[in-house]
N, C-alpha and C positions, 0 to 999 in steps of 0.2 A: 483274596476274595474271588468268588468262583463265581461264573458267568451270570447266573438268576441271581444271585444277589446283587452286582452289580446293574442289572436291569430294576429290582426293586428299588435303589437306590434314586435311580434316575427318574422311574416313573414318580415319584413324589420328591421329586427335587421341586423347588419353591420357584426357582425361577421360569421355572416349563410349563408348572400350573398356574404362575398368575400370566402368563400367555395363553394357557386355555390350550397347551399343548400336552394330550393325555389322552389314554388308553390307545396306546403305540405298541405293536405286537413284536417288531424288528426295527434296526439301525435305519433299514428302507424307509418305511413307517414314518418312522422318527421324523426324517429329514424332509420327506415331504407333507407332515403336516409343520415342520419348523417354516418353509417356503411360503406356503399358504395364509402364514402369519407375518412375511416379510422378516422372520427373525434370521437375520443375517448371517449369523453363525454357520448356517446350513452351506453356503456355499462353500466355505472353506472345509466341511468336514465332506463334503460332497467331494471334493475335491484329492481328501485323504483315501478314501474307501475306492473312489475311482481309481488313482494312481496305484492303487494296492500299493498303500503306505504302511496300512496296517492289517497282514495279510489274515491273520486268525482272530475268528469270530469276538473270542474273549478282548483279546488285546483293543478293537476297533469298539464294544462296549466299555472296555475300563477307561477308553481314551474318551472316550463318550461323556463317561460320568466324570472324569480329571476336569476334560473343557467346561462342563457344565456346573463346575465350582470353582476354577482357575483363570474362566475367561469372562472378560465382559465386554458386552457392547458398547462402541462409542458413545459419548454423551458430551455435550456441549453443554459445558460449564459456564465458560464467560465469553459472549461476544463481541467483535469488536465494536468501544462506545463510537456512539454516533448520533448527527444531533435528527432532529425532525424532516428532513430535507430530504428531496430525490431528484437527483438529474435522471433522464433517459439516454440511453444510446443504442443506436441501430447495430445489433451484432449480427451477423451470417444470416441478415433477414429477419431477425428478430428482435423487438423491444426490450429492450432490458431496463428495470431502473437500481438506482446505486443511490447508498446511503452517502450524503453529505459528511464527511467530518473535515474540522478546520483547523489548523496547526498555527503555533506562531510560529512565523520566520525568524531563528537565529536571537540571540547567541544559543540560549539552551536546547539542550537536546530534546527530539519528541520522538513519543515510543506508543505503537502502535499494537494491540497485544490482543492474544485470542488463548484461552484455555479449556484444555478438551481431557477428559477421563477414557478409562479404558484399561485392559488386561489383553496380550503385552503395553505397555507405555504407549502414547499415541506420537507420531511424525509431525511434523509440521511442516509441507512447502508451500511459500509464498508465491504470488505471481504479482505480476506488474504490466500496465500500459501506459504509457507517458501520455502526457495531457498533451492535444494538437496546440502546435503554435497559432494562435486567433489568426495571424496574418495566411497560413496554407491550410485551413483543417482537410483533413482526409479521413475517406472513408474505412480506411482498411485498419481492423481490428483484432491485434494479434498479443497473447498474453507471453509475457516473457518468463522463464523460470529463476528467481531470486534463488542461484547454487549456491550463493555463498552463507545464505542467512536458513537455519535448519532447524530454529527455535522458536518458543509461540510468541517471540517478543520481535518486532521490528522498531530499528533503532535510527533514528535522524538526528546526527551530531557535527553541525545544526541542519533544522529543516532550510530547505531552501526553494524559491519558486520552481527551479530544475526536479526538483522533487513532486510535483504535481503530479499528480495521474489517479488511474485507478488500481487499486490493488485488490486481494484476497488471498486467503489461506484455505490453501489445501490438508488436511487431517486423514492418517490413518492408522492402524495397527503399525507397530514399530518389528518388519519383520525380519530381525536380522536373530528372532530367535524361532523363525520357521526355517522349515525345510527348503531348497531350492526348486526344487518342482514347483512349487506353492506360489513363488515370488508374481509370478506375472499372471496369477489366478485369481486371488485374494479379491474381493467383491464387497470391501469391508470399509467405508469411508464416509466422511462429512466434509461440509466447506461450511466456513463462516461465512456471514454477510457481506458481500460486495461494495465495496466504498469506492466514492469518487475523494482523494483527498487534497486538499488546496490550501493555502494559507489564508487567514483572517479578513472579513470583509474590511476593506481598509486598507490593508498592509501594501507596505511599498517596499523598495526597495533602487539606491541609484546606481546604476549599473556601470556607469561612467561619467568621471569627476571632469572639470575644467583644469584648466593646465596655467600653471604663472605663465604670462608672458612680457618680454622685453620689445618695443618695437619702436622705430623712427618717428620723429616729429611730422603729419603730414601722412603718415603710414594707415596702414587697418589690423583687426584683426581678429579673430571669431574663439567665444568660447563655447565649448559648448557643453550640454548635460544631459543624460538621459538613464530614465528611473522606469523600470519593470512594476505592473502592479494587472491585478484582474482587473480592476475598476480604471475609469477614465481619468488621465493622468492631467493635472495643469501645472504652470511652470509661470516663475516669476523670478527675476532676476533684479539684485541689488548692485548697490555701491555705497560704498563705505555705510555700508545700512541703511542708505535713500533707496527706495522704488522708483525705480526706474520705469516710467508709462510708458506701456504699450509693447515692451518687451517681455511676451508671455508665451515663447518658443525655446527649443531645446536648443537653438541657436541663438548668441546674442552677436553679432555684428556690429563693428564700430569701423568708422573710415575716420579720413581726414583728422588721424588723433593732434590734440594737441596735450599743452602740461593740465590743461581742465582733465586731462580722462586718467592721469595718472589716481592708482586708489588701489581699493580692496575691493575686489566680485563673489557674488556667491549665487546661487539660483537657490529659489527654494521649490522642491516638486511636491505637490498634497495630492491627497483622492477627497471623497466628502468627509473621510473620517479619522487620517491619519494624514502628516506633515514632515518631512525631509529637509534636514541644508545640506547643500554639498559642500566642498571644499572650501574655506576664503584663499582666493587666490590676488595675488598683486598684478596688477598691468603698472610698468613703470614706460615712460614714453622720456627719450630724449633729446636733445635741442639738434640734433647730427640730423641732415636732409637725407628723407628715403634715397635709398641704393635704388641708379636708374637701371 
């Protein structure tokens, strides 16, 4: 195909007219009215022609017309679901909000997924920020790069509260079948929706069980329990399945044991909408006088 034919080809290519990109007299042309329509493609070929990648005039229109039936602009297919919700956060001085999505904690895995079209194949890199422990938050806002995960699918096997934070996916042309000039050029990308993701209103989770214990006639001695949840934690502690009044701390305390305290303990920790037992643990106490 010899050079004007190649131009005839292009000028009524379908994708360039329904952008309204038409009557272009040269490559120059071309690419600055592709610009003026934000059609993307133009920096990368800007790129070509500049590097004199494609040093004769034919070769840099046939590559012209190739890209403009070989290539496609990204397109965001499926974003990541997510419910009605937005948290805000303060990033480098600016407001940001972040779609709510909520996971169940464990045992099953939750997968987190974004898909994107394109000519080459599109990249996928995720980022991450950990959600502030409530007890220190801080201000400082840094996205970390998920190296190991390079697929539109994020995988939590199981989810867990360590796993809170905020994420997003980065999207691009997949350029391991461009030229190396090009790599750190390329102007050609999307990101999905920014998510805040957290586990289930409700969900808990105990983070540390009570312990059996053995101890002296006359003796003490403390169990204790403690349950991780977003929501505000209470705590009730049994014996042999009596409620025990007034013991509604992640500590239970007993002095002065005698054979009355021998039994079975458990705590229970709830939020408003979900309930935990911990461990049943035995206290056995015996007739031996506490070690002075």
């Amino acid at each position: 195909m010899d050079t004007e034919q190649s131009w005839d080809k292009l000028r009524y290519s379908k994708i360039l007219i329904q952008n309204q990109i038409i009557n272009f007299k040269s490559s120059s042309e071309l690419l600055n009215l592709m610009a003026t329509k934000n059609f993307t493609i133009s920096h990368f070929l800007k790129i070509c022609i500049e590097d004199n990648l494609l040093p004769y005039p034919s070769d840099t229109v046939s590559f012209l017309h190739d890209l403009n039936y070989g290539y496609q602009l990204l397109k965001m297919v499926r974003d990541i679901d997510a419910s009605n919700e937005r948290v805000k956060r303060r990033i480098n001085d600016v407001t940001e909000e972040f779609h709510v999505v909520y996971a169940k904690v464990g045992p099953d895995p939750v997968t987190i997924q974004v898909q994107a079209s394109g000519i080459p194949s599109p990249r996928y890199e995720w980022f991450y920020r950990p959600n502030d422990d409530p007890a220190s938050p801080s201000d400082d806002f840094t996205w970390i790069p998920l190296s190991a995960t390079q697929d539109n699918v994020l995988y939590f096997d199981p989810f867990t509260f360590s796993d809170s934070g905020y994420y997003y996916c980065r999207i691009q042309h997949n350029l391991c079948v461009v030229a190396e000039v090009t790599k750190g050029k390329l102007d050609d990308w999307t990101t999905s929706r920014k998510i805040f993701l957290r586990p289930e209103r409700g969900s808990l989770v105990i983070t540390k069980q009570p312990a059996p214990a053995e101890c002296s006639f006359g003796g003490s001695v403390v169990f204790e329990c403690e349950g991780e949840s977003f929501e505000l934690l209470t705590y009730q502690w049994f014996k042999d399945d009596d409620k025990l009044i007034g013991e509604d701390k992640q500590l239970l305390k007993l002095s002065n044991l005698t054979l009355e305290n021998t039994g079975n303990y458990h705590c229970v920790v709830s939020t408003g909408a979900m309930r935990e037992k911990s461990y049943v643990v035995r206290l056995s106490v015996n007739t031996s006088s506490p070690i002075s």
